[in-house]
DRENVEX-530898 format. One line per field, with one value per residue: residue number from 1; x, y, z of N, C-alpha, C, O in turn. Coordinates in steps of 0.05 Angstrom, whole numbers, plus 5000, padded with zeros to 4 digits. Layout:
REM residues N
seq	NUM/...;
n_u	X/...;
n_v	Y/...;
n_w	Z/...;
ca_u	X/...;
ca_v	Y/...;
ca_w	Z/...;
c_u	X/...;
c_v	Y/...;
c_w	Z/...;
o_u	X/...;
o_v	Y/...;
o_w	Z/...;
This chain:
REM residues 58
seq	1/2/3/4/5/6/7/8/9/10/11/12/13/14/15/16/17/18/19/20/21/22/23/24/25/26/27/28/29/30/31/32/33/34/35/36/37/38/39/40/41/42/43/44/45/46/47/48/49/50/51/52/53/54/55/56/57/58;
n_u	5017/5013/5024/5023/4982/4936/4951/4966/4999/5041/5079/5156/5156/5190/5174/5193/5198/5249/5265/5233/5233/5256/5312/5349/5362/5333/5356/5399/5428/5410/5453/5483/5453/5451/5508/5506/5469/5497/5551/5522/5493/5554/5568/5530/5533/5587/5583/5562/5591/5624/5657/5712/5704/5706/5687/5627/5605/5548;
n_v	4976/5038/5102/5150/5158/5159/5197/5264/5298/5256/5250/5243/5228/5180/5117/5093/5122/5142/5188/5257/5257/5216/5191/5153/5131/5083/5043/5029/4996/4987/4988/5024/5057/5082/5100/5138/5187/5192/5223/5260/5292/5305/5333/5376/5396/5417/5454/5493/5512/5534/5497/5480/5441/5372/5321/5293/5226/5193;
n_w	5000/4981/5011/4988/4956/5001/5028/5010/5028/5049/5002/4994/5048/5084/5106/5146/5194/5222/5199/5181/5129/5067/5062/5057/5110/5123/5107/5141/5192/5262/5298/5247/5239/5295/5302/5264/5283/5327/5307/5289/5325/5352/5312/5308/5359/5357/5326/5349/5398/5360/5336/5371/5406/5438/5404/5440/5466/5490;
ca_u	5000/5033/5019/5018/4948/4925/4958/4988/5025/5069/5099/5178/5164/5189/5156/5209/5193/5275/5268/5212/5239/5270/5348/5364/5373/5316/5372/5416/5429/5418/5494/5494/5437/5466/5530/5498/5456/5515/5558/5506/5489/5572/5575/5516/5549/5620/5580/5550/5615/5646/5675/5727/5699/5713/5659/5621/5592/5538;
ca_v	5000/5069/5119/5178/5153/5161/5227/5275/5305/5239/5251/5251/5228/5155/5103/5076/5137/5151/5226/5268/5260/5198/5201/5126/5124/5059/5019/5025/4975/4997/4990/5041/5085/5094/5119/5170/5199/5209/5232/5281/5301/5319/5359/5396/5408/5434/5482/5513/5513/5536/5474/5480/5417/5340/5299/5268/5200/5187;
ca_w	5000/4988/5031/4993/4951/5016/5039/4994/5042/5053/4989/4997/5077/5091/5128/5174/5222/5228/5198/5166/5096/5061/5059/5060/5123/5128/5098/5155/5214/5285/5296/5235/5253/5319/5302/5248/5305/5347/5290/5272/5355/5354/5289/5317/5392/5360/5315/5366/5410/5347/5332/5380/5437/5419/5403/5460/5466/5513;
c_u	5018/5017/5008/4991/4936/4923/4974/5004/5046/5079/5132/5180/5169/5181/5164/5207/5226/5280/5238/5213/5257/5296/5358/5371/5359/5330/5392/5412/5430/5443/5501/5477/5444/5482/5528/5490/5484/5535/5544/5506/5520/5580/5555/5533/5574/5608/5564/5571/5629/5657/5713/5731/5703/5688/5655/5600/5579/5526;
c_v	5025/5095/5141/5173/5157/5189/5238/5292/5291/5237/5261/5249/5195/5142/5092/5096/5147/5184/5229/5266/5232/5201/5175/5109/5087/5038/5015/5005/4986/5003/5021/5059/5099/5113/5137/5189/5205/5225/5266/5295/5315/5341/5386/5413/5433/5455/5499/5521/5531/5519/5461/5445/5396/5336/5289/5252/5194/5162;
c_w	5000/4993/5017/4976/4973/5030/5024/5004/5051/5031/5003/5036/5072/5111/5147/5193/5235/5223/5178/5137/5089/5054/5061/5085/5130/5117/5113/5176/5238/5294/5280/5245/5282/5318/5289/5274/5322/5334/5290/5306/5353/5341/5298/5341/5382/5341/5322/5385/5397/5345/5346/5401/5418/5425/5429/5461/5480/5510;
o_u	5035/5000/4989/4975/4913/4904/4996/5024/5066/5097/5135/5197/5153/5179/5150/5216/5227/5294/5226/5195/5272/5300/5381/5381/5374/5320/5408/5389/5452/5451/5517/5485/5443/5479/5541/5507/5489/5541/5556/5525/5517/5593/5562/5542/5579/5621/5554/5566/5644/5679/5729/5751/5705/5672/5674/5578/5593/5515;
o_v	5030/5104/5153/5189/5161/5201/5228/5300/5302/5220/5280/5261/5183/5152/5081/5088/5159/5200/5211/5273/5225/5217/5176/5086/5070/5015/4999/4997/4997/5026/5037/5077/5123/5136/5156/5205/5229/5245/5288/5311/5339/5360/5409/5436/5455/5476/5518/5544/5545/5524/5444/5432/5396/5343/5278/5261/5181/5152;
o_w	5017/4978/5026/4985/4965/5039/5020/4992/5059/5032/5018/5049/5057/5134/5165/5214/5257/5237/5166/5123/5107/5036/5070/5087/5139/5118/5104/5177/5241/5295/5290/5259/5288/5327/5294/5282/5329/5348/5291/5309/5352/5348/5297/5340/5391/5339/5309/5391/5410/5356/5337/5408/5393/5443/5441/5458/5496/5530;
């Protein structure tokens, strides 16, 4: 069934519920989705720091 026949506002949203927009990520492996998410959580942190702080891992 695809979604957006149903809602035309789920065009360009994916159904794995990982982000508002499809980006591939629904082909990743917990293991990998993890480490994006924290990846992405550090690049955020140091560019609000100014990119000066190390990554941290919680």
């Amino acid at each position: 069934m695809m979604r957006v026949k149903e809602n035309p506002a789920d065009i360009g949203r994916c159904g794995c519920g990982r982000r508002e927009y499809c980006d591939g990520s629904h082909g990743l492996t917990e293991e990998q989705w993890q480490a994006l998410q924290a990846k992405e959580r550090a690049e955020a942190e140091a560019a609000q720091t100014g990119g000066d702080a190390e990554p941290r891992f919680d």
